[in-house]
mmCIF file of the N, C-alpha and C atoms, coordinates in Angstrom:
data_MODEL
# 
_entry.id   MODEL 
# 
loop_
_atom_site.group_PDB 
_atom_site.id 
_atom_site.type_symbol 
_atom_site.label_atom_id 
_atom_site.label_alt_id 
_atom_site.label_comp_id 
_atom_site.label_asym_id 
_atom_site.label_entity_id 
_atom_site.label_seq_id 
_atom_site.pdbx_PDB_ins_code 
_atom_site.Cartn_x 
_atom_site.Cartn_y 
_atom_site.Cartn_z 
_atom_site.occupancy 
_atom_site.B_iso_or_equiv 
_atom_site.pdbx_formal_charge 
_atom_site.auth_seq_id 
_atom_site.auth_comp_id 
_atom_site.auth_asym_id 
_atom_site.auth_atom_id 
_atom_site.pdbx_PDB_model_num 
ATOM 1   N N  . UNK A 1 1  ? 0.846   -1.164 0.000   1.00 0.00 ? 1  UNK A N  1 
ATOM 2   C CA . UNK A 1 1  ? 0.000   0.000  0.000   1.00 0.00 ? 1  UNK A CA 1 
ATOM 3   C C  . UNK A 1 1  ? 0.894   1.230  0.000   1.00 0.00 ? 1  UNK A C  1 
ATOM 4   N N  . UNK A 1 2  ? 0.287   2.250  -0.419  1.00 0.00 ? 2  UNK A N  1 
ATOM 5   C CA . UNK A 1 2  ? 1.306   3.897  -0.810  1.00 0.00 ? 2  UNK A CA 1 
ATOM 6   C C  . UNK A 1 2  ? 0.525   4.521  -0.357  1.00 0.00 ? 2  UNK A C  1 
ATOM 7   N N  . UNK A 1 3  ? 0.918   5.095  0.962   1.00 0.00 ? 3  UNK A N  1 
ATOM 8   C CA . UNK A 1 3  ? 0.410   6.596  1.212   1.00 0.00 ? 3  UNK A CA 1 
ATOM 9   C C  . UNK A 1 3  ? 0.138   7.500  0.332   1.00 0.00 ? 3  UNK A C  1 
ATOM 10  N N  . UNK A 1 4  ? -0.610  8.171  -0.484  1.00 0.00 ? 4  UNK A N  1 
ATOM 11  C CA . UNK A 1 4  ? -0.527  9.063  -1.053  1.00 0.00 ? 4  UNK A CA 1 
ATOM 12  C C  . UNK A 1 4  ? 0.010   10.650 -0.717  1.00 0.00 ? 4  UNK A C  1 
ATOM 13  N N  . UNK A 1 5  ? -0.963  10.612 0.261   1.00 0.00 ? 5  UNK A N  1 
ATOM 14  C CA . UNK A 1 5  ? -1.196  11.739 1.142   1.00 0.00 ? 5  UNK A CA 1 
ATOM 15  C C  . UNK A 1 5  ? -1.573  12.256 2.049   1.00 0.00 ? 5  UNK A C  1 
ATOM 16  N N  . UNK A 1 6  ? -1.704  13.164 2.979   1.00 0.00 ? 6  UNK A N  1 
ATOM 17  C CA . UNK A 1 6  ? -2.414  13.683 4.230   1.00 0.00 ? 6  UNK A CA 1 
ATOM 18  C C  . UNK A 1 6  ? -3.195  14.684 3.862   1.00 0.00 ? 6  UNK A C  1 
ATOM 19  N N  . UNK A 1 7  ? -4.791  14.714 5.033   1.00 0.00 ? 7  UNK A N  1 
ATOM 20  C CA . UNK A 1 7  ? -4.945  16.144 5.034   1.00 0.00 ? 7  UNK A CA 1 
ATOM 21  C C  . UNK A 1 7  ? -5.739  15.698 6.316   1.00 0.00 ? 7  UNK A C  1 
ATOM 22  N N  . UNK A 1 8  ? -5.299  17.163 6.964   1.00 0.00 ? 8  UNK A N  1 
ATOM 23  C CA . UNK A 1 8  ? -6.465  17.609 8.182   1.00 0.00 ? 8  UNK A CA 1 
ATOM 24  C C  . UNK A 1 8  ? -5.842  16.462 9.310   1.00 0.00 ? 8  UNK A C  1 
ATOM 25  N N  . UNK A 1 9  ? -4.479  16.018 9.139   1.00 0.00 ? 9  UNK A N  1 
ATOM 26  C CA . UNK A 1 9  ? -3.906  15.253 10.062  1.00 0.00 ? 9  UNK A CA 1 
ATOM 27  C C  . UNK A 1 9  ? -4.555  13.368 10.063  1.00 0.00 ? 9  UNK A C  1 
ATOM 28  N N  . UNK A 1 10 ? -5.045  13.266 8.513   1.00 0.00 ? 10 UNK A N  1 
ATOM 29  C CA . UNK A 1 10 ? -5.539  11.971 8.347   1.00 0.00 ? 10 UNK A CA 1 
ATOM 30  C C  . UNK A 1 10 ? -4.804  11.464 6.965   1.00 0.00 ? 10 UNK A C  1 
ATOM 31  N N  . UNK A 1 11 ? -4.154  10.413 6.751   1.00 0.00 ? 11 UNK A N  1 
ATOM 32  C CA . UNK A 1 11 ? -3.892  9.841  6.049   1.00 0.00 ? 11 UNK A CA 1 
ATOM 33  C C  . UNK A 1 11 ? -4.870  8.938  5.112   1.00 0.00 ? 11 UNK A C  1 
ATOM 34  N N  . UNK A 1 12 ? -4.292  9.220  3.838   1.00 0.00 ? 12 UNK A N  1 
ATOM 35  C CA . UNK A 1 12 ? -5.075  8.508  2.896   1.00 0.00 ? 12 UNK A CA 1 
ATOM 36  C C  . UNK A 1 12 ? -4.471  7.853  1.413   1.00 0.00 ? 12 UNK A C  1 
ATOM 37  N N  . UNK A 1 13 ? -5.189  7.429  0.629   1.00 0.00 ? 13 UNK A N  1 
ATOM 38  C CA . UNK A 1 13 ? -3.759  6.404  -0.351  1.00 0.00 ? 13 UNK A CA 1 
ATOM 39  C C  . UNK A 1 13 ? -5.394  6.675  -1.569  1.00 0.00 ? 13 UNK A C  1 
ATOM 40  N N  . UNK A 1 14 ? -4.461  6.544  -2.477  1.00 0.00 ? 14 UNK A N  1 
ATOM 41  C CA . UNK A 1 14 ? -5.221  6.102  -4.088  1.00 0.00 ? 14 UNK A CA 1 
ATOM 42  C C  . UNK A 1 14 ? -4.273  5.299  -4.733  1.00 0.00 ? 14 UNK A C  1 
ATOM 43  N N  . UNK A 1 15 ? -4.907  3.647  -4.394  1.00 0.00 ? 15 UNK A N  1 
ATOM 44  C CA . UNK A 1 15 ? -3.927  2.756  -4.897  1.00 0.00 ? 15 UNK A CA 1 
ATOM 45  C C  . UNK A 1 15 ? -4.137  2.631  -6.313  1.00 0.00 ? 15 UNK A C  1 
ATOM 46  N N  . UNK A 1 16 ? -3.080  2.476  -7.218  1.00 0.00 ? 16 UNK A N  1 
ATOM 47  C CA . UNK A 1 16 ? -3.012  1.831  -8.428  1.00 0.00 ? 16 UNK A CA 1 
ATOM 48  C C  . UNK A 1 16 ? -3.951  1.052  -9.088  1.00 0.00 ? 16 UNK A C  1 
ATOM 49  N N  . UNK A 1 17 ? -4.367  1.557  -10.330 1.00 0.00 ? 17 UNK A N  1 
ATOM 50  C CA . UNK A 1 17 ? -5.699  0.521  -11.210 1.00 0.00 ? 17 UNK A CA 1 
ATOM 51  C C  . UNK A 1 17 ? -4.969  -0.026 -12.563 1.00 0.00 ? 17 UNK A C  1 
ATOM 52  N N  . UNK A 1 18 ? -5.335  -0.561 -12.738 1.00 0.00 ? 18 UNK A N  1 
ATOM 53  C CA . UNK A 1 18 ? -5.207  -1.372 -14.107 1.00 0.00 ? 18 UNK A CA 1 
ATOM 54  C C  . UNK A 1 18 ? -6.587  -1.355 -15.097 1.00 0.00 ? 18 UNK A C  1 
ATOM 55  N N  . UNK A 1 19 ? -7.477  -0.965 -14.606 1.00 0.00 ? 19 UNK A N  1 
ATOM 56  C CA . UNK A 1 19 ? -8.915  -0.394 -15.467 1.00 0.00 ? 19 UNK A CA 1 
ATOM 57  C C  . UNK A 1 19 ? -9.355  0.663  -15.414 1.00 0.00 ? 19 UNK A C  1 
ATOM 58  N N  . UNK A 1 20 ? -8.656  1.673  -15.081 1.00 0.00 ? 20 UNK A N  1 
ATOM 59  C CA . UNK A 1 20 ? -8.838  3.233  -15.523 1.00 0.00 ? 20 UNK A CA 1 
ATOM 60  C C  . UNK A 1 20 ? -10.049 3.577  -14.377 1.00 0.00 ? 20 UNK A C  1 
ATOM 61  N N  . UNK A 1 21 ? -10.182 2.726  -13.141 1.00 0.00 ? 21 UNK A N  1 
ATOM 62  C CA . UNK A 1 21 ? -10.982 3.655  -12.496 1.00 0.00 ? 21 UNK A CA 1 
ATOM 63  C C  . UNK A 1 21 ? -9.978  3.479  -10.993 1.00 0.00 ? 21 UNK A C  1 
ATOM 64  N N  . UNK A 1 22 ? -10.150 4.696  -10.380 1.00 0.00 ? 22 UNK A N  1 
ATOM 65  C CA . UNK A 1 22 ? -9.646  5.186  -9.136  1.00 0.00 ? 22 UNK A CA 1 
ATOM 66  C C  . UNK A 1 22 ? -10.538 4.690  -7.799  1.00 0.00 ? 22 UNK A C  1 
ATOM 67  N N  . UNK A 1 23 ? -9.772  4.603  -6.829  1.00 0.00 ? 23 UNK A N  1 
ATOM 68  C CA . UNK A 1 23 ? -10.605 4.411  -5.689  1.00 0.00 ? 23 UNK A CA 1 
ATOM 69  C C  . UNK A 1 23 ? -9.526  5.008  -4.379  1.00 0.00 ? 23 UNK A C  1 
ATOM 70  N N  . UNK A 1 24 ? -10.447 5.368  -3.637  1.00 0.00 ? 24 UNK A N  1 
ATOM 71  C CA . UNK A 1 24 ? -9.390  5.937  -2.032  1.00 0.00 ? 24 UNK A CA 1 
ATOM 72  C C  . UNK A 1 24 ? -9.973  5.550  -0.908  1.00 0.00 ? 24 UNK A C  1 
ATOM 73  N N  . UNK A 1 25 ? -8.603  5.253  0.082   1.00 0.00 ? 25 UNK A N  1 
ATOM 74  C CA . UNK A 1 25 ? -8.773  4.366  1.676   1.00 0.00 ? 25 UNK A CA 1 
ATOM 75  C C  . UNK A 1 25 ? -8.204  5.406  2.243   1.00 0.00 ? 25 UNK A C  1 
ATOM 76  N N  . UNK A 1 26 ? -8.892  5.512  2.979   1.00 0.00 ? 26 UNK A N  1 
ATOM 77  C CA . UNK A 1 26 ? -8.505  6.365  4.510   1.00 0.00 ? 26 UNK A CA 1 
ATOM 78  C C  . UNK A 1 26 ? -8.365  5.585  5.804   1.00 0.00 ? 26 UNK A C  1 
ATOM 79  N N  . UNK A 1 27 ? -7.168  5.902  6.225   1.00 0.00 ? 27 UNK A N  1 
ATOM 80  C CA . UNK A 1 27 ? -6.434  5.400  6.943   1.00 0.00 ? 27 UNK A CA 1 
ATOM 81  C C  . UNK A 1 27 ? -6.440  6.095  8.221   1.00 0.00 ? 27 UNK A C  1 
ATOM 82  N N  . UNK A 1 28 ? -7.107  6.149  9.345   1.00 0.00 ? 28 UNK A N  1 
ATOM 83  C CA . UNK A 1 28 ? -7.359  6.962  10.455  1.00 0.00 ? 28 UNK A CA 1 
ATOM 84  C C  . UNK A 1 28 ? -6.227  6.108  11.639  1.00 0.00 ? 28 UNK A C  1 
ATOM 85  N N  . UNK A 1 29 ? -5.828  7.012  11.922  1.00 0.00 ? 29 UNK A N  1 
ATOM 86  C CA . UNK A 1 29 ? -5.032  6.338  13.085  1.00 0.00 ? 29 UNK A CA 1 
ATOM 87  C C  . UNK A 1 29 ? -5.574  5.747  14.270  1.00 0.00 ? 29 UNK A C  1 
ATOM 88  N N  . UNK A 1 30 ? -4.904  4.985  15.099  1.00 0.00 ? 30 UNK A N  1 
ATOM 89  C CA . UNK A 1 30 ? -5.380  3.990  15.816  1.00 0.00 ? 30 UNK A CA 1 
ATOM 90  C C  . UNK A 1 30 ? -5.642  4.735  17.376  1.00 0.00 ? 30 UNK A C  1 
ATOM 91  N N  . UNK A 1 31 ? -5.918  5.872  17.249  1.00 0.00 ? 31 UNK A N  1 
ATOM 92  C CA . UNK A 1 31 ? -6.108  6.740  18.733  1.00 0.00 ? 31 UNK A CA 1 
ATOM 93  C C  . UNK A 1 31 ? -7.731  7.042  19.611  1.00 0.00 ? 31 UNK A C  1 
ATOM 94  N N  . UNK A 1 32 ? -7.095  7.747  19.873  1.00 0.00 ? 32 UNK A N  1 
ATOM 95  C CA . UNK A 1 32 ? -8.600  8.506  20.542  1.00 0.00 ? 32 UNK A CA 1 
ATOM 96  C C  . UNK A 1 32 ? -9.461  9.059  19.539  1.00 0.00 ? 32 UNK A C  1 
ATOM 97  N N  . UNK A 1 33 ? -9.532  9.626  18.409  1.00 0.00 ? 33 UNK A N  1 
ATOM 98  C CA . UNK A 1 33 ? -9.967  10.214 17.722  1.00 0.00 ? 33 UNK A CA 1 
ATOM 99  C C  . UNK A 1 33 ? -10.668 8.905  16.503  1.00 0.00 ? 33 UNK A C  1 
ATOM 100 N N  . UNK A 1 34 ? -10.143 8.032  16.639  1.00 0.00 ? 34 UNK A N  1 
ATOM 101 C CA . UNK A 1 34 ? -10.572 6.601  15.666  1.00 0.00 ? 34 UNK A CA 1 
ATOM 102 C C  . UNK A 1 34 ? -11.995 6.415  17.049  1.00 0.00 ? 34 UNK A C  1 
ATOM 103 N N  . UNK A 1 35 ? -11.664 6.324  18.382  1.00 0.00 ? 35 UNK A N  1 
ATOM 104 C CA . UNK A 1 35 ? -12.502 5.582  19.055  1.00 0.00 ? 35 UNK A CA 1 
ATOM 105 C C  . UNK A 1 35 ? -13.333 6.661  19.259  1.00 0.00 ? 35 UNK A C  1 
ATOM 106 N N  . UNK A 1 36 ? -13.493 8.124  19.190  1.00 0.00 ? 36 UNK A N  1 
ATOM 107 C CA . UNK A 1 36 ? -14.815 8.929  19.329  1.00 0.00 ? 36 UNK A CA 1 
ATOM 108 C C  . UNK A 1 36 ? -15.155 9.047  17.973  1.00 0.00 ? 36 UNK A C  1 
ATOM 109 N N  . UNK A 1 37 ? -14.873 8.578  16.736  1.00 0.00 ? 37 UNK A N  1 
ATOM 110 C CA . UNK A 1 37 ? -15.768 8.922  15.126  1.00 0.00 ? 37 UNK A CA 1 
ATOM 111 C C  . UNK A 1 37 ? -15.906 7.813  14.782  1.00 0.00 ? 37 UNK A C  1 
ATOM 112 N N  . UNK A 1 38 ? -15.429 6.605  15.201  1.00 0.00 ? 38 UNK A N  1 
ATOM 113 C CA . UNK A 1 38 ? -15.853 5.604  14.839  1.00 0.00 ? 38 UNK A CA 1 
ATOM 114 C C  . UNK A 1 38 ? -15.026 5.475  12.838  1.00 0.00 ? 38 UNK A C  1 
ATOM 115 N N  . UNK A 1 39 ? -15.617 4.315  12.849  1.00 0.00 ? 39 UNK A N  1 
ATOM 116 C CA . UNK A 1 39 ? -14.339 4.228  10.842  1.00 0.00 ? 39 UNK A CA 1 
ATOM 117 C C  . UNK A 1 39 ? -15.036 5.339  10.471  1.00 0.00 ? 39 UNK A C  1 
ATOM 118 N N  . UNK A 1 40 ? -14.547 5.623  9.083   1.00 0.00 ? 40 UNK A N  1 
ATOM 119 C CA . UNK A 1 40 ? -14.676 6.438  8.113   1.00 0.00 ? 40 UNK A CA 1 
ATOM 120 C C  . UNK A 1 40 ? -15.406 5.742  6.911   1.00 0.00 ? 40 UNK A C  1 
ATOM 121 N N  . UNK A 1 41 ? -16.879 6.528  6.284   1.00 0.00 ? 41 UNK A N  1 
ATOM 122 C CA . UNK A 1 41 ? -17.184 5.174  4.801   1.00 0.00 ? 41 UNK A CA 1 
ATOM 123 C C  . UNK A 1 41 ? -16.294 5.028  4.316   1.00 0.00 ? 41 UNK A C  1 
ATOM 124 N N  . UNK A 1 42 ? -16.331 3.949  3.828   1.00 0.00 ? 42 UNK A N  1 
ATOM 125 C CA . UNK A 1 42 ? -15.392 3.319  3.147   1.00 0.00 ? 42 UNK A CA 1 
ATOM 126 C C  . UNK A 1 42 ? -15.761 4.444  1.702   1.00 0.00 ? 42 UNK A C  1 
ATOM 127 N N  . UNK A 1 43 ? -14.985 4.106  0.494   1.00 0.00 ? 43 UNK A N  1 
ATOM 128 C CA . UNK A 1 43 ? -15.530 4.590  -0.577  1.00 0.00 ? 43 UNK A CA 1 
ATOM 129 C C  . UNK A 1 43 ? -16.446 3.772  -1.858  1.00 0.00 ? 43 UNK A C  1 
ATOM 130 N N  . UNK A 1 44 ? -17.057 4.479  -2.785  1.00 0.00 ? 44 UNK A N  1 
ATOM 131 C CA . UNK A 1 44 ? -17.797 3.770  -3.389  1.00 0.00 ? 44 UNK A CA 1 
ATOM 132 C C  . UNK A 1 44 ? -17.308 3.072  -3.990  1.00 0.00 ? 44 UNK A C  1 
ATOM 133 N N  . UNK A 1 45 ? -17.766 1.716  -4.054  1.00 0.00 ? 45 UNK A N  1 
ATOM 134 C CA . UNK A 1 45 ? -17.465 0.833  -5.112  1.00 0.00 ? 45 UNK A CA 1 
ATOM 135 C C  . UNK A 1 45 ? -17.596 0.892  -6.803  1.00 0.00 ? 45 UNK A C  1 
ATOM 136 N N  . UNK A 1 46 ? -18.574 2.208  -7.048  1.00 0.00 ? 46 UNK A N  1 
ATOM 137 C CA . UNK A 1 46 ? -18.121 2.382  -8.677  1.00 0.00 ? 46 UNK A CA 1 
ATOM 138 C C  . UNK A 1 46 ? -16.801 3.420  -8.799  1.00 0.00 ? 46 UNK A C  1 
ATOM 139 N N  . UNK A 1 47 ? -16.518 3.668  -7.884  1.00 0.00 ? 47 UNK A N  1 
ATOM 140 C CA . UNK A 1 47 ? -15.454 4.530  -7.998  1.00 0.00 ? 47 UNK A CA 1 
ATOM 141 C C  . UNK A 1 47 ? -14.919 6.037  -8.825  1.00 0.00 ? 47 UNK A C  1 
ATOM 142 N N  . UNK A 1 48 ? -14.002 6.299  -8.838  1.00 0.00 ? 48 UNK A N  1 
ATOM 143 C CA . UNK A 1 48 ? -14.379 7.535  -9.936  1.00 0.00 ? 48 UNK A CA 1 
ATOM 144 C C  . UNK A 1 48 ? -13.300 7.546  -11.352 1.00 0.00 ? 48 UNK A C  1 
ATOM 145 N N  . UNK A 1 49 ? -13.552 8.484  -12.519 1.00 0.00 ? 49 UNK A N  1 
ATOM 146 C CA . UNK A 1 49 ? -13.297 8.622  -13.112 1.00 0.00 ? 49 UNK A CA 1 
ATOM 147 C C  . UNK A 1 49 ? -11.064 8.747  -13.546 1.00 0.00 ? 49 UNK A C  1 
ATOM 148 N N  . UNK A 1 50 ? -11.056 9.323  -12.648 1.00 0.00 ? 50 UNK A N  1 
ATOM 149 C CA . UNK A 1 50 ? -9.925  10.317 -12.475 1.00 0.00 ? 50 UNK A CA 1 
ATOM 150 C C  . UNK A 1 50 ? -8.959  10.502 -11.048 1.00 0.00 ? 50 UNK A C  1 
ATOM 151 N N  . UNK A 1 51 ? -7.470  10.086 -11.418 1.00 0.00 ? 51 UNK A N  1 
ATOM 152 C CA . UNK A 1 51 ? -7.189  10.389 -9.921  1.00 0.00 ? 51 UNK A CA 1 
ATOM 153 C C  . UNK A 1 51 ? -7.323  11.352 -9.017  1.00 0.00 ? 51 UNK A C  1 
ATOM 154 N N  . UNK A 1 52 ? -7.381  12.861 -9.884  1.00 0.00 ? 52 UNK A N  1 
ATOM 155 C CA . UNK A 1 52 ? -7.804  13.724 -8.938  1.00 0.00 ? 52 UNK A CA 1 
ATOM 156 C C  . UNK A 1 52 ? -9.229  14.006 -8.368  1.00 0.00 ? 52 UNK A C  1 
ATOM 157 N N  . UNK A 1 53 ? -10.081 13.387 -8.706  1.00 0.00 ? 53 UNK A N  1 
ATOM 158 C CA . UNK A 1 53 ? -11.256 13.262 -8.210  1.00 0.00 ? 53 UNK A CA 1 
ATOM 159 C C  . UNK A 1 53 ? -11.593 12.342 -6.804  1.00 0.00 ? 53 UNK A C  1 
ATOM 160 N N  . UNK A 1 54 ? -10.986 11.116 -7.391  1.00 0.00 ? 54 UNK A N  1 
ATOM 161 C CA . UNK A 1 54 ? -10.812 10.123 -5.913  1.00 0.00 ? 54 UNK A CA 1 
ATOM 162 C C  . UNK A 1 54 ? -9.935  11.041 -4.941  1.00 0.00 ? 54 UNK A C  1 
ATOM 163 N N  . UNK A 1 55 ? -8.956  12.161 -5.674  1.00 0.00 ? 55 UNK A N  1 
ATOM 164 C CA . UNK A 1 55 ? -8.252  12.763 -4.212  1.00 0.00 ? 55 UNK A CA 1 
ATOM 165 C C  . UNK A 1 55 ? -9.301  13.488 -3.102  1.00 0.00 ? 55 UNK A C  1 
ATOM 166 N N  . UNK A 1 56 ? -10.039 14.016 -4.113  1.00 0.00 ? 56 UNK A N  1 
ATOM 167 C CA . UNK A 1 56 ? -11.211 15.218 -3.725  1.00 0.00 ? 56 UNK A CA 1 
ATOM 168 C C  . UNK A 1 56 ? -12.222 14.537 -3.118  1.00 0.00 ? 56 UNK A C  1 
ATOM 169 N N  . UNK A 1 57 ? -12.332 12.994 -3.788  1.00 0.00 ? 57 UNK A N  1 
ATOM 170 C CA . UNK A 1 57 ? -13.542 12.522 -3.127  1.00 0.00 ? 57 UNK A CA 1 
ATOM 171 C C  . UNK A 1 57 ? -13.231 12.297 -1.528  1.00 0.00 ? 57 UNK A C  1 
ATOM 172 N N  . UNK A 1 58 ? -11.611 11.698 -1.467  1.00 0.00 ? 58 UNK A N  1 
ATOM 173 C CA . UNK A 1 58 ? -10.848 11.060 -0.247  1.00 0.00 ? 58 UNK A CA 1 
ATOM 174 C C  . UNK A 1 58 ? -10.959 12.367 0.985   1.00 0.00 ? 58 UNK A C  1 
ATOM 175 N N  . UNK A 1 59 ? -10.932 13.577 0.617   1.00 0.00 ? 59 UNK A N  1 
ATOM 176 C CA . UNK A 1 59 ? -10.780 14.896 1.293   1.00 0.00 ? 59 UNK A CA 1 
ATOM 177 C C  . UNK A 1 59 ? -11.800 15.278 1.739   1.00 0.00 ? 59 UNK A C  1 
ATOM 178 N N  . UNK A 1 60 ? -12.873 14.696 0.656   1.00 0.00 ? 60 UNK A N  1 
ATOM 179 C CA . UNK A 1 60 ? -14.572 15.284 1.336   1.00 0.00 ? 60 UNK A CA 1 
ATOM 180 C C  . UNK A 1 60 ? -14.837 14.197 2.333   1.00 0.00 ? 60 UNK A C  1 
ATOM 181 N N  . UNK A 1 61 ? -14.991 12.910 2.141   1.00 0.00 ? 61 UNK A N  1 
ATOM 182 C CA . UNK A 1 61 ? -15.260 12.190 3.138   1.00 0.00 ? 61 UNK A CA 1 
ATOM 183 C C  . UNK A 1 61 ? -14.391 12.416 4.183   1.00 0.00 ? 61 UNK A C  1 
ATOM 184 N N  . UNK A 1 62 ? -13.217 12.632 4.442   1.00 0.00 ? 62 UNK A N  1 
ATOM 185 C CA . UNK A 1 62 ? -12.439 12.885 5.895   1.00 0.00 ? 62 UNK A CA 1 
ATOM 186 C C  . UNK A 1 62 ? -12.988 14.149 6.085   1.00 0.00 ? 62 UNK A C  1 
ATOM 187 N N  . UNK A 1 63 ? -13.055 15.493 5.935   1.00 0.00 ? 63 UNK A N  1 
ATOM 188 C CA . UNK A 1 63 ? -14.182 15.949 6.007   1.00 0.00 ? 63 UNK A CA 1 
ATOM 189 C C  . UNK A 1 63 ? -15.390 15.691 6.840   1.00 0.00 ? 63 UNK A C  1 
ATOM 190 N N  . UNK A 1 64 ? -16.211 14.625 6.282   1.00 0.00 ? 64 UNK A N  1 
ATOM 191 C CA . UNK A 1 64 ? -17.799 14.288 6.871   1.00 0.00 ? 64 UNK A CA 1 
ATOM 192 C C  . UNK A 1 64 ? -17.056 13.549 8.139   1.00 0.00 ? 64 UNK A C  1 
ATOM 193 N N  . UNK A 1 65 ? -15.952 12.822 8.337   1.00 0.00 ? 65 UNK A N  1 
ATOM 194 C CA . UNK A 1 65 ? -16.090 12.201 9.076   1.00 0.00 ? 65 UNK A CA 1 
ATOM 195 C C  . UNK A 1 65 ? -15.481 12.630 10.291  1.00 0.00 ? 65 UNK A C  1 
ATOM 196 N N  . UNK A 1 66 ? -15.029 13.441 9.962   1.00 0.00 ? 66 UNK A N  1 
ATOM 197 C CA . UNK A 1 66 ? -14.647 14.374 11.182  1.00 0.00 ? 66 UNK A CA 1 
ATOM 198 C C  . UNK A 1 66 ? -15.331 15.558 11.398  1.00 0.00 ? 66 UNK A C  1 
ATOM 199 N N  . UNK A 1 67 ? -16.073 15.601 11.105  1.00 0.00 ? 67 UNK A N  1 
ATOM 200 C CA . UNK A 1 67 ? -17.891 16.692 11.088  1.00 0.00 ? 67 UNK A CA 1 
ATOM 201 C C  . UNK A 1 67 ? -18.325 15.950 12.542  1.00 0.00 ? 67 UNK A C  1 
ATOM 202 N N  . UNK A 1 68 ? -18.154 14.506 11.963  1.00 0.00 ? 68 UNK A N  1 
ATOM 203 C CA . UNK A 1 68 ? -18.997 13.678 12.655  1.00 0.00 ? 68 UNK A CA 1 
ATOM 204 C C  . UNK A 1 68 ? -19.401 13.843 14.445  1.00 0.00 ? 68 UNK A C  1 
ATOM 205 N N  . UNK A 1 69 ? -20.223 14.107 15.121  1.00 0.00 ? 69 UNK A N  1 
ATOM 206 C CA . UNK A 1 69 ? -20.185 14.530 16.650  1.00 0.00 ? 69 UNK A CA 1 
ATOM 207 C C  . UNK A 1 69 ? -19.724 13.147 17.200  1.00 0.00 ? 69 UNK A C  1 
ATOM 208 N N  . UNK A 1 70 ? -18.733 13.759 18.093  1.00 0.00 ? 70 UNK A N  1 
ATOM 209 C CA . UNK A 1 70 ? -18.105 11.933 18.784  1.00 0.00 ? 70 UNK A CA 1 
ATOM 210 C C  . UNK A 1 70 ? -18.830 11.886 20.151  1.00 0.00 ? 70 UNK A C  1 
ATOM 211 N N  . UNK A 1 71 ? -18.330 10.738 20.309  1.00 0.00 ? 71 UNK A N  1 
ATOM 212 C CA . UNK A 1 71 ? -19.154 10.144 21.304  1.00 0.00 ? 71 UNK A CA 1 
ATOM 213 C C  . UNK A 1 71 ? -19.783 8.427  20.861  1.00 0.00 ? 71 UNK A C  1 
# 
């Protein structure tokens, strides 16, 4: 697996395709902040077009999921 990148102090990856569609995993660390938001959605399974889109998609969902009220 390849890190891609960070944002907002969350790690995330857009692994390699061989059929021209993109997909992104977010990788939340194993802390306090994993155990008050609980996982992150996963991403969609049709996936997207374009790598920079899965980046954008990867950024909005960390985003929602750290919106998320913990507890």
């Amino acid at each position: 697996m390849r890190l891609t990148g960070e944002y907002k102090g969350v790690m995330y990856s857009i692994p390699p395709n061989n059929d021209g569609v993109w997909h992104y995993r977010i990788h939340p660390r194993r802390d306090k902040l994993l155990a008050m938001r609980g996982i992150p959605q996963p991403a969609p399974s049709a996936g997207y077009c374009t790598y920079d889109s899965a980046v954008a998609a990867a950024k909005k969902a960390i985003d929602a999921w750290l919106a998320r009220p913990s507890g």
